[in-house]
SEBA-134357 format. One line per field, with one value per residue (C-alpha): x, y, z; residue in three letters; residue number from 0. Coordinates in nm, 3 decimals. Layout:
# SEBA-134357
east	X,...
north	Y,...
up	Z,...
r	ALA,...
k	NUM,...
# end
This chain:
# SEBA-134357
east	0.000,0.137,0.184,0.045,0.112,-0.132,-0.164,-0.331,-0.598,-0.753,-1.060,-1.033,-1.415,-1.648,-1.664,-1.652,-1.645,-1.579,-1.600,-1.457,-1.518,-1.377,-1.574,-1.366,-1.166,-1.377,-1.364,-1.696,-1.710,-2.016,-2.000,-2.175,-2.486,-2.589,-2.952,-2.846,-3.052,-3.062,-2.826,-2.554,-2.354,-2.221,-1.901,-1.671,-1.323,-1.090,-0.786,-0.861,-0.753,-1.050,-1.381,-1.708,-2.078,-2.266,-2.547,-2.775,-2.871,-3.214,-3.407,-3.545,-3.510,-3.796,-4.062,-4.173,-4.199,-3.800,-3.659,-3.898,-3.738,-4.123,-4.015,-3.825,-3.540,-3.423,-3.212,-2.880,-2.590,-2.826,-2.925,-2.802,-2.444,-2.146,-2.224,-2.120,-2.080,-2.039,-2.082,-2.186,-2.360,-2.389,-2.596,-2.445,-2.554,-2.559,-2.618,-2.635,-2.779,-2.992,-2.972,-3.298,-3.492,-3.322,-3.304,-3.078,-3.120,-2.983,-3.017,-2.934,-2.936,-2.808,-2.740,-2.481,-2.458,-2.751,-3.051,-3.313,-3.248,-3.489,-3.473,-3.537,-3.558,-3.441,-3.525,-3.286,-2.956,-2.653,-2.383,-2.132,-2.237,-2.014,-2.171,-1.968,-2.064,-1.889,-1.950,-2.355,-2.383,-2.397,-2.264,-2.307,-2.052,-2.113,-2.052,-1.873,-1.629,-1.865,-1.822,-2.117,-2.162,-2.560,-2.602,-2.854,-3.071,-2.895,-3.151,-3.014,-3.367,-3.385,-3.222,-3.154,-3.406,-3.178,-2.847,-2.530,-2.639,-2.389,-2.081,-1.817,-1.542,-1.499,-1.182,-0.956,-1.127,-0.811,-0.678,-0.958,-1.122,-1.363,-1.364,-1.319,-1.567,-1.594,-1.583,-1.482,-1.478,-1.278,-1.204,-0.852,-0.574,-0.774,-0.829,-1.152,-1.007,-1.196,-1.069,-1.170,-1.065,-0.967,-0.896,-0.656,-0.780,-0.410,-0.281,-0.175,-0.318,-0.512,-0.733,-0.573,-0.603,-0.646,-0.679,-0.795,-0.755,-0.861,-0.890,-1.262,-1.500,-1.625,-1.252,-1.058,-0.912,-0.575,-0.522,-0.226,-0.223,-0.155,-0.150,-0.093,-0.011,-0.119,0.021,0.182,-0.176,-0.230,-0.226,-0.522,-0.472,-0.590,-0.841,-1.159,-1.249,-1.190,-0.930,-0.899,-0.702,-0.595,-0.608,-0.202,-0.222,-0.137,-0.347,-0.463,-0.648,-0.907,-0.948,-1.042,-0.909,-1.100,-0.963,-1.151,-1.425,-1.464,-1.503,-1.360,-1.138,-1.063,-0.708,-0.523,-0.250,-0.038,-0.099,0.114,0.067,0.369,0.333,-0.069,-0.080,-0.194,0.074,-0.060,0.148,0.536,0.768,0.468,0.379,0.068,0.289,0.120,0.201,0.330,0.308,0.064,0.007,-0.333,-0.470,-0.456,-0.807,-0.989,-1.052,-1.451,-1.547,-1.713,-1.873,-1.984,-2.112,-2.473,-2.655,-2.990,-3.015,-3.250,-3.499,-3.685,-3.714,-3.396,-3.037,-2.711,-2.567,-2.366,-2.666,-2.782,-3.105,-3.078,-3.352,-3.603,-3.779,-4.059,-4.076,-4.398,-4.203,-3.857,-3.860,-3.585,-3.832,-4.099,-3.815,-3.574,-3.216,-3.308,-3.344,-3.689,-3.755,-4.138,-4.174,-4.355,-4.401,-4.323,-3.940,-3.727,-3.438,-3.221,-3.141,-3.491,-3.647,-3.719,-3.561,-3.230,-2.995,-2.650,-2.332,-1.979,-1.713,-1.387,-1.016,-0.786,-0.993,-1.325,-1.608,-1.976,-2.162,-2.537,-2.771,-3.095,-3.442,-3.639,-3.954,-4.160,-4.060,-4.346,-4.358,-4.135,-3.930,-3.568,-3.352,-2.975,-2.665,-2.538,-2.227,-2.394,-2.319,-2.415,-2.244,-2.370,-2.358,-2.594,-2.599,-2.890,-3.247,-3.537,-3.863,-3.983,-4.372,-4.361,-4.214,-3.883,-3.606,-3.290,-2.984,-2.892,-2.655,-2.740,-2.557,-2.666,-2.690,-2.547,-2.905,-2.928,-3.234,-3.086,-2.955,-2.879,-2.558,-2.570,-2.855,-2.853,-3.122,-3.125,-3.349,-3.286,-3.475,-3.180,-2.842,-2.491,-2.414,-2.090,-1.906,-1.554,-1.449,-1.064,-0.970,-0.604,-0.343,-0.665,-0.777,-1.134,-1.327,-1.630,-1.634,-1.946,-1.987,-2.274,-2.233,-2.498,-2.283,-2.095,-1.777,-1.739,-1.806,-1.848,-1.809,-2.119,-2.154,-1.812,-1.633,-1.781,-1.510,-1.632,-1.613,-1.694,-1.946,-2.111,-2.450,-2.444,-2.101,-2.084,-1.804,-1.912,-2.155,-2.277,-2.656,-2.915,-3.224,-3.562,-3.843,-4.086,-4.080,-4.463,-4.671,-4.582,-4.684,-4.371,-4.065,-3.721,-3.539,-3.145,-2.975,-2.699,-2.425,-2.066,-1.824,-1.478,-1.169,-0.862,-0.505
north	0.000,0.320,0.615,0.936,1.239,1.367,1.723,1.848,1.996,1.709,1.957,2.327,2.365,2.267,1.908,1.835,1.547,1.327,0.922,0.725,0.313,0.122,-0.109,-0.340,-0.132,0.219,0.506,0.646,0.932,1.105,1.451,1.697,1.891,2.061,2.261,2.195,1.963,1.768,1.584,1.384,1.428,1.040,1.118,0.854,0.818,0.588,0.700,0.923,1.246,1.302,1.349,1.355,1.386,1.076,1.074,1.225,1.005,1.267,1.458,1.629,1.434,1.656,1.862,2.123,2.509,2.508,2.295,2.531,2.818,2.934,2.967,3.275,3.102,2.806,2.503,2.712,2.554,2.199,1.983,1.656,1.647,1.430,1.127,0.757,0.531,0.195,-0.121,-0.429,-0.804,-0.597,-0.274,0.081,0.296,0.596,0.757,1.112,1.281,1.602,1.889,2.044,1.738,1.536,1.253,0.966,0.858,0.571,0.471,0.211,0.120,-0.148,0.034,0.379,0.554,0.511,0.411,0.578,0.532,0.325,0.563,0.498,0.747,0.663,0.865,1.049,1.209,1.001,1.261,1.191,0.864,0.552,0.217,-0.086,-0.381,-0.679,-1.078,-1.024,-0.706,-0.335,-0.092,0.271,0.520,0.819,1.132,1.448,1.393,1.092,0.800,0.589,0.287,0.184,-0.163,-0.175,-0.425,-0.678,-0.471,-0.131,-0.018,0.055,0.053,-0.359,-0.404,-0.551,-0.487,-0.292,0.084,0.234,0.462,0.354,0.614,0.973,1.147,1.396,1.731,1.928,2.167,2.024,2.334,2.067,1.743,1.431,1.366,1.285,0.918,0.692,0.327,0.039,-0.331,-0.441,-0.634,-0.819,-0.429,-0.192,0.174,0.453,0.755,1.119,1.493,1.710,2.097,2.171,2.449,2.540,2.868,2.816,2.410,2.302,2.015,1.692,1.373,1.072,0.702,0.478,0.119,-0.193,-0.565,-0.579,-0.394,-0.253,-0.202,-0.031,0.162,0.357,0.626,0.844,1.177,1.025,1.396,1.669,1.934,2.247,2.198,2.549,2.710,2.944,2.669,2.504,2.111,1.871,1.598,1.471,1.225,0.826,0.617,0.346,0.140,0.111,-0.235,-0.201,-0.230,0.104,0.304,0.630,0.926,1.189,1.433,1.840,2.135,2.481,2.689,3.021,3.141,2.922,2.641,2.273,2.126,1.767,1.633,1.309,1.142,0.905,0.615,0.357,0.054,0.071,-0.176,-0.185,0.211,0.413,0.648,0.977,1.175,1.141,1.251,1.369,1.627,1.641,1.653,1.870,1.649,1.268,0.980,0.728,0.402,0.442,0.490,0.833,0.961,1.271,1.516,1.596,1.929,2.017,2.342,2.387,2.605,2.585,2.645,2.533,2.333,2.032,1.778,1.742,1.936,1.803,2.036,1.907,1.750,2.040,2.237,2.243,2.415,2.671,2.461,2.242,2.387,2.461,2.274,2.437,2.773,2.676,2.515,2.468,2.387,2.630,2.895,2.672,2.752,2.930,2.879,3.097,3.125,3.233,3.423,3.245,3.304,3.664,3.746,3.927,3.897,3.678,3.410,3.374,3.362,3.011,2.833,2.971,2.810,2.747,2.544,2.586,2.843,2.692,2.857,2.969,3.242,3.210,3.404,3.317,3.533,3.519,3.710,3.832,3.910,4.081,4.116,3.950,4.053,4.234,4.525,4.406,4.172,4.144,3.915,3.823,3.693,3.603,3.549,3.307,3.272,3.425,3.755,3.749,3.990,4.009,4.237,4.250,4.420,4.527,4.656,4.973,5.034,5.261,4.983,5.145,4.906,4.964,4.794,4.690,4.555,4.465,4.284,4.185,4.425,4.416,4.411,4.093,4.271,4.323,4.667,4.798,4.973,5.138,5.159,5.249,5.326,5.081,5.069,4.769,4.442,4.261,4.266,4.069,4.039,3.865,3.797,3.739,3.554,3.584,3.332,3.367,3.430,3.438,3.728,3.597,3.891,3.906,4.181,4.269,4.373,4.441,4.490,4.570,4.389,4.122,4.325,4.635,4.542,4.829,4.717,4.842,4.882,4.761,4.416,4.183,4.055,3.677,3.540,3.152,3.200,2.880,3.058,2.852,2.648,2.589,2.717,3.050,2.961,3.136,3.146,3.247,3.410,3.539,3.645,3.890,4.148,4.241,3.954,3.598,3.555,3.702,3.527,3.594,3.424,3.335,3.234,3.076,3.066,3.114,2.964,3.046,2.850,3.072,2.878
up	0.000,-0.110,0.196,0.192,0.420,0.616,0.747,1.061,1.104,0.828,0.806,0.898,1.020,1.270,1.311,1.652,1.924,1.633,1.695,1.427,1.326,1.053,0.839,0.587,0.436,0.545,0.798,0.889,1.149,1.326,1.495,1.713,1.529,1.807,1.654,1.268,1.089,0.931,1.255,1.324,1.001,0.878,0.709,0.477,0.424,0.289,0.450,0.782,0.557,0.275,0.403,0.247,0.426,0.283,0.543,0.858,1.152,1.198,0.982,1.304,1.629,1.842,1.691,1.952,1.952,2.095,1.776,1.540,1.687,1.802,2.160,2.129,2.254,1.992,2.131,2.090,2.256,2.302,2.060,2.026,2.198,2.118,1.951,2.015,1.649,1.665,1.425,1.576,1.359,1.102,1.242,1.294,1.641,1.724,2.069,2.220,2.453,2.457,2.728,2.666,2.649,2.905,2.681,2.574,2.192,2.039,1.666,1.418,1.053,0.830,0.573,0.704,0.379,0.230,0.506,0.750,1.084,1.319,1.662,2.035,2.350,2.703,2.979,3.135,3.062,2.960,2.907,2.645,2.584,2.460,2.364,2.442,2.301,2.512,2.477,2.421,2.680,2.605,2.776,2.792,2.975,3.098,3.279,3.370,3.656,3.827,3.530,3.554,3.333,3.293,3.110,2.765,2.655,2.406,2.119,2.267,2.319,2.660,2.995,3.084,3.374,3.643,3.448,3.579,3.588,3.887,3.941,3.786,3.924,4.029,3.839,4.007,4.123,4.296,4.077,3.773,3.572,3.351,3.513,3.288,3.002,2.657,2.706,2.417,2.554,2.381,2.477,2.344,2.404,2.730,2.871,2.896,2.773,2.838,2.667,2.835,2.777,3.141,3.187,3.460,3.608,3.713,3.543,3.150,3.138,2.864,2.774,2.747,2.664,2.932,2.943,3.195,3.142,3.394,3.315,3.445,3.358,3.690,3.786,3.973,3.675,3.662,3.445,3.235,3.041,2.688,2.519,2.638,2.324,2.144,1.805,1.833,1.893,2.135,2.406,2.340,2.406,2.127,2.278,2.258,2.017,1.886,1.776,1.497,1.359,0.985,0.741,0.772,1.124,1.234,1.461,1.502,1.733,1.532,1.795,1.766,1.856,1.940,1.688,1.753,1.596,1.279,1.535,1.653,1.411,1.369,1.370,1.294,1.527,1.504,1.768,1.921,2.189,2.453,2.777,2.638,2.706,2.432,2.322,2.134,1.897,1.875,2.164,2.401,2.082,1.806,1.440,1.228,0.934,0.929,0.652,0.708,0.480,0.363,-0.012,-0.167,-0.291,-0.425,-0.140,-0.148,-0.086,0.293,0.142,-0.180,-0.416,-0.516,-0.846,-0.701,-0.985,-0.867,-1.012,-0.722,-0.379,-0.241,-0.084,-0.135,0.198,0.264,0.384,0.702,0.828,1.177,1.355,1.238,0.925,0.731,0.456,0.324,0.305,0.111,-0.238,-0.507,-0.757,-0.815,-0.959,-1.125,-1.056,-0.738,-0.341,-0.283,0.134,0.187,0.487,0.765,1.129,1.223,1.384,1.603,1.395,1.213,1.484,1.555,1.223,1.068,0.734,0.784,0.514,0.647,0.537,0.769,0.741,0.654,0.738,0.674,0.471,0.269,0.134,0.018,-0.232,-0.353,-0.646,-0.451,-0.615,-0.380,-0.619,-0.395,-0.099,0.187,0.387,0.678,0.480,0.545,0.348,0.284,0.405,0.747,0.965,1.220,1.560,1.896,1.799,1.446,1.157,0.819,0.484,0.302,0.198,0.386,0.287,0.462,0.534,0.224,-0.017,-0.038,0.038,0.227,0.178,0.593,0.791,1.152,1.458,1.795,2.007,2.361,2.523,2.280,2.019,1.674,1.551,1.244,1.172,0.859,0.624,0.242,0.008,-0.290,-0.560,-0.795,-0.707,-0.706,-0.527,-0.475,-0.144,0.026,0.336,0.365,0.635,0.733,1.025,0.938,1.279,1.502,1.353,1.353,1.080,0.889,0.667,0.428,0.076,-0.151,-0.579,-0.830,-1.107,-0.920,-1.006,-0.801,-0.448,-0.191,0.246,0.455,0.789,0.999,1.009,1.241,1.515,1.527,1.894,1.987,2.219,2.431,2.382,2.018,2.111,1.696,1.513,1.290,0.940,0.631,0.582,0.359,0.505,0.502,0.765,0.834,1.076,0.991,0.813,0.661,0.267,0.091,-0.054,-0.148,-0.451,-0.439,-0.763,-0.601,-0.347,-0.488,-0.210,-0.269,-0.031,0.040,0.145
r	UNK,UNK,UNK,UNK,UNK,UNK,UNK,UNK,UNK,UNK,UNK,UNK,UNK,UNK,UNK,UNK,UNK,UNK,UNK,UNK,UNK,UNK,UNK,UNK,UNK,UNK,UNK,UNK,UNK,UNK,UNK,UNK,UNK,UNK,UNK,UNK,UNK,UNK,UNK,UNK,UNK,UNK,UNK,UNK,UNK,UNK,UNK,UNK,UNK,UNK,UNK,UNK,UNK,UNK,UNK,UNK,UNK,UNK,UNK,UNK,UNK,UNK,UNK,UNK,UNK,UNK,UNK,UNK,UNK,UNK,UNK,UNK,UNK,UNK,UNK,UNK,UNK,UNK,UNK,UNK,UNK,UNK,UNK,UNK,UNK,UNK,UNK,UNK,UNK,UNK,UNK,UNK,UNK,UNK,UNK,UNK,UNK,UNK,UNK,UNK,UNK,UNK,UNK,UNK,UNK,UNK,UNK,UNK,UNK,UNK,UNK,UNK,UNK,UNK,UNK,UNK,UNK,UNK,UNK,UNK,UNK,UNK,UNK,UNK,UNK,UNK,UNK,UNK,UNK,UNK,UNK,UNK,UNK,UNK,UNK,UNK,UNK,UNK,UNK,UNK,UNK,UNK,UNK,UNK,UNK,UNK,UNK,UNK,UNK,UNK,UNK,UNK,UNK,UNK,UNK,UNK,UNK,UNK,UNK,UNK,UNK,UNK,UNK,UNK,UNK,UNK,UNK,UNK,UNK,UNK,UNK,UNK,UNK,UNK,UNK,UNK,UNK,UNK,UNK,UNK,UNK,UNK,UNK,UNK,UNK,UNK,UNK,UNK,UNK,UNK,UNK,UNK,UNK,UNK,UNK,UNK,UNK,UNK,UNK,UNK,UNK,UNK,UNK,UNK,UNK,UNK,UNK,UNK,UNK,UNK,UNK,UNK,UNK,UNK,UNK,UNK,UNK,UNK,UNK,UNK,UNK,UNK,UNK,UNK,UNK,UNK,UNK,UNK,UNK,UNK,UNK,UNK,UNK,UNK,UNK,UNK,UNK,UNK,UNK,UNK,UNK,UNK,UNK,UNK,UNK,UNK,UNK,UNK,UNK,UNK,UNK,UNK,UNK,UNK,UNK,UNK,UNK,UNK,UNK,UNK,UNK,UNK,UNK,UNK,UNK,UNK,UNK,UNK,UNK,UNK,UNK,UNK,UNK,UNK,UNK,UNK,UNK,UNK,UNK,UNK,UNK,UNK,UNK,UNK,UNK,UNK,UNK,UNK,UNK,UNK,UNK,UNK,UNK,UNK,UNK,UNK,UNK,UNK,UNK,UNK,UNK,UNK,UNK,UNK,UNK,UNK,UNK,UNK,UNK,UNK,UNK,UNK,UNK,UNK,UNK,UNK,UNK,UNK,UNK,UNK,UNK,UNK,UNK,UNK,UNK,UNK,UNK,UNK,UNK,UNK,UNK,UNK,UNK,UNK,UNK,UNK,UNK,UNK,UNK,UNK,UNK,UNK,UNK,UNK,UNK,UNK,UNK,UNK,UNK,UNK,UNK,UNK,UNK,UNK,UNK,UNK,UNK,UNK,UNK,UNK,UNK,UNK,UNK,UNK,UNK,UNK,UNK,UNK,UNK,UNK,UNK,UNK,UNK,UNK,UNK,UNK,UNK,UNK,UNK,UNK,UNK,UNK,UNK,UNK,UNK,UNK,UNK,UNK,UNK,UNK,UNK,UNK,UNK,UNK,UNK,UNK,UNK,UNK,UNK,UNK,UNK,UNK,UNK,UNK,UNK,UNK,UNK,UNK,UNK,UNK,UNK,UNK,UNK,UNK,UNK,UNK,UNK,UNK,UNK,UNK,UNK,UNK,UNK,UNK,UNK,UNK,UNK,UNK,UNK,UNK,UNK,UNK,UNK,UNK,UNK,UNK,UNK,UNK,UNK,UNK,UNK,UNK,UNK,UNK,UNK,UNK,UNK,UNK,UNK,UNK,UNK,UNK,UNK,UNK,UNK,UNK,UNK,UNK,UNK,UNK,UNK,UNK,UNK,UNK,UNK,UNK,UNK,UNK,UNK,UNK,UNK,UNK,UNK,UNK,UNK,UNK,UNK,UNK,UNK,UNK,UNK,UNK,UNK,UNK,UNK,UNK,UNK,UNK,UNK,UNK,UNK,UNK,UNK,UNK,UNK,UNK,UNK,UNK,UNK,UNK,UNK,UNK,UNK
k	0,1,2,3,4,5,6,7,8,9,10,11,12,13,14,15,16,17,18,19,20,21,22,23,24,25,26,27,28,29,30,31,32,33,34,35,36,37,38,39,40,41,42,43,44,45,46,47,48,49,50,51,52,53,54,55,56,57,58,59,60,61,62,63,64,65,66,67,68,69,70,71,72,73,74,75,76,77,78,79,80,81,82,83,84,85,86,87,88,89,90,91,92,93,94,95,96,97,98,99,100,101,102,103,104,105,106,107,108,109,110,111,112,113,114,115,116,117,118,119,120,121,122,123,124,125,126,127,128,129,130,131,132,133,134,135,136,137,138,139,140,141,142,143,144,145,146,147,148,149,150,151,152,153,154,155,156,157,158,159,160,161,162,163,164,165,166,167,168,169,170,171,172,173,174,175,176,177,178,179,180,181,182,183,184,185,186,187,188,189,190,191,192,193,194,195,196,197,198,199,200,201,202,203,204,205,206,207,208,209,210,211,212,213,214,215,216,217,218,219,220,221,222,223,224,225,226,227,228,229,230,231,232,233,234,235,236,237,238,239,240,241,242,243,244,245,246,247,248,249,250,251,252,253,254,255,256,257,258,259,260,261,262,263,264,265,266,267,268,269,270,271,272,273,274,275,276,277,278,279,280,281,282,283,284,285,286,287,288,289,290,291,292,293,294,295,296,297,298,299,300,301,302,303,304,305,306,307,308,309,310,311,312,313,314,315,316,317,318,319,320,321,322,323,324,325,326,327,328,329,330,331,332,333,334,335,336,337,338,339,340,341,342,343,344,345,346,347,348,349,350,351,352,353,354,355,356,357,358,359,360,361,362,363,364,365,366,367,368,369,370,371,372,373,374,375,376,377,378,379,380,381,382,383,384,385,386,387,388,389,390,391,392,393,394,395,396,397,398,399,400,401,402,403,404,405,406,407,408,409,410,411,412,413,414,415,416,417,418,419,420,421,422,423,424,425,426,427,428,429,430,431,432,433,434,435,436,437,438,439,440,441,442,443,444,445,446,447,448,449,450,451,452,453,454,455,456,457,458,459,460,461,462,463,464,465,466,467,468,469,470,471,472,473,474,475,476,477,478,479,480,481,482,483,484,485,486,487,488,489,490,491,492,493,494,495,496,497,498,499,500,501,502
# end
């Protein structure tokens, strides 16, 4: 098998608490979605470095006025949480938990790529779930700090009525920012391994990696600091996710790094066994590029451009939805060659408003452009682009109670209500609008641009300083948008998104 070099991070964007299996000759991985659906992105690979989204575990895993962003309040920062994937007698899992439903999930398909996924809800909150699937039992671990392993029935539907379901072990507390969690649990080489991230809470620490290992399953378990490394990044420790190993026989960690605002980036390591300890990394430090004997392939695009060019009423995998959607109010068919967003129920502003259209950012650098027609749009309407986080930023057109429209750009304010910034008459129906997005050295901007011929592009308003904020805890994304500030019944037309990858 020919060797190919890999370079870390193996995808600059959010994609985080990855969990990684192999299948044959395959690598599929499942991450966090938090309250972007569809959830639980399945992504392929044939050699831990190329990456491509072939599948969703959910199409919408709760319908209630919180998930359809009707509350006022959305499911920002909750969702589903990091994600367990495992294959066992030929059925993939996958588990999570939720915060604001206090719910465990588990599901399972035969079919990964291509199948729906049969789902099943267990009371109670299992965080940062692993399934374990040992000699006919399953396991689930759990916890922040207190590990607790509860035992599942052999169809993983529910809790095993009489099964193990207890404290496992309580990890360090002095001098412990973020007590141990993240659990990835393994059974090799005649040892249980349970994998977990820390935080020191000790001036200048980071998150690290840990290990703790025990011949029976109930214990008593010792532990080491396997990693302990920032990669040369402003001392933020690389941990958190699976490990695999390869058809060659080599092994590997994918685990993330926050990386400011564009999010938690996943990263490759090298692995190796020494006296049946995992060793991450080489000499105690995360490479930032190694050779690795796996097959070369085509890297696949995360983000994409998008003609909106469809046969049916069907998005590319690369878009996501902000919440649970509509899908009486968005179409790709009934203009052909554009994404039209009807207005539905009435909005705030732009993190409240349904049928938000988003895809990640990507670093170093990128920028996303779009051709709007605002013929159709009502008195109240405001529709465009947007920076999306917590501390978000949008350009585009509004339509005042006199019909004139007003080329906009609005933030969130510090009391939290939207405010506009700088607002331009514009007459045309239609517009190009952009946002550049320059995560280059931590510099962490979003600057804003509108054009009426997609050649001379002027900035309005001021560049957004983009800050990862726990209120979404998802790494910064470009969206398409419309809502109504007044009444539901108009509709905004995009001809495209143009997506454009700076190195």
């Amino acid at each position: 098998m020919s060797k190919i070099t890999i370079t870390n991070p193996v995808i600059w964007a959010d994609v985080p608490d990855p969990d990684v299996i192999r299948v044959g000759k395959t690598f599929y991985m499942v991450s966090t979605s938090m309250h972007s659906i569809p959830g639980c992105p399945i992504m392929k690979s044939e050699n831990l470095r190329d990456w491509k989204i072939v599948n969703y575990v959910f199409n919408s895993f709760e319908d209630n006025e919180a998930h359809e962003l009707l509350d006022g309040k959305g499911i920002y920062g909750n969702g589903s949480w990091a994600s367990s994937l495992r294959y066992h007698n030929d059925l993939y899992y996958v588990c999570f938990s939720s915060n604001d439903m206090q719910q465990f999930y588990v599901y399972q398909t035969a079919d990964i790529e291509n199948g729906v996924w049969e789902r099943h809800v267990i009371q109670g909150l299992h965080h940062d779930p692993s399934l374990l699937f040992d000699e006919g039992r399953v396991f689930v671990f759990h916890g922040n700090g207190d590990i607790r392993i509860t035992e599942l029935a052999e169809d993983v539907k529910d809790i095993k009525a009489g099964g193990i379901n207890q404290l496992l072990f309580e990890t360090e507390r002095e001098g412990i920012n973020l007590r141990a969690e993240g659990c990835h649990a393994h059974k090799l080489n005649g040892y249980y391994y349970l994998f977990f991230i820390d935080w020191p809470g000790i001036r200048n620490r980071r998150r690290r990696q840990l290990c703790y290992r025990s011949r029976e399953l109930l214990g008593p378990y010792e532990h080491k600091v396997i990693l302990d490394d920032d990669m040369g990044y402003q001392n933020n420790g690389i941990a958190q996710g699976g490990i695999i190993d390869t058809p060659a026989g080599e092994w590997y960690a994918l685990l993330f790094q926050d990386h400011g605002s564009v999010g938690r980036i996943p990263c490759v390591l090298p692995l190796q066994w020494v006296d049946d300890w995992p060793v991450i990394g080489v000499n105690g430090k995360a490479p930032q590029s190694f050779e690795a004997e796996l097959p070369d392939a085509a890297p696949t695009p995360l983000v994409i451009s998008d003609d909106f060019i469809y046969s049916e009423n069907k998005l590319a995998l690369n878009w996501q939805w902000n919440h649970n959607p509509d899908h009486e109010l968005w179409s790709v068919t009934e203009r052909a060659g554009w994404l039209r967003l009807h207005s539905g129920e009435v909005a705030s502003g732009v993190e409240f408003a349904r049928n938000t259209l988003t895809q990640r950012t990507e670093g170093p650098a990128c920028s996303g452009i779009t051709l709007l027609d605002t013929s159709f749009m009502n008195v109240g309407d405001y529709a465009g682009l947007v920076a999306l986080q917590s501390q978000y930023g949008t350009i585009g057109i509004e339509v005042l109670d006199n019909g004139e429209r007003r080329l906009t750009h609005c933030v969130k304010g510090s009391n939290g209500s939207q405010e506009t910034l700088e607002s331009v008459r514009w007459s045309d129906s239609r517009i190009y609008l952009k946002i550049d997005f320059d995560f280059r050295d931590s510099l962490d901007l979003a600057r804003f641009y509108y054009s009426a011929d997609d050649e001379a592009w002027n900035p309005l308003g001021q560049p957004l300083q983009m800050s990862y904020l726990l209120e979404h805890f998802m790494g910064y994304r470009i969206g398409l948008f419309n809502y109504a500030t007044k009444q539901a019944g108009g509709y905004a037309d995009f001809d495209y998104l143009r997506y454009i990858k700076f190195n």
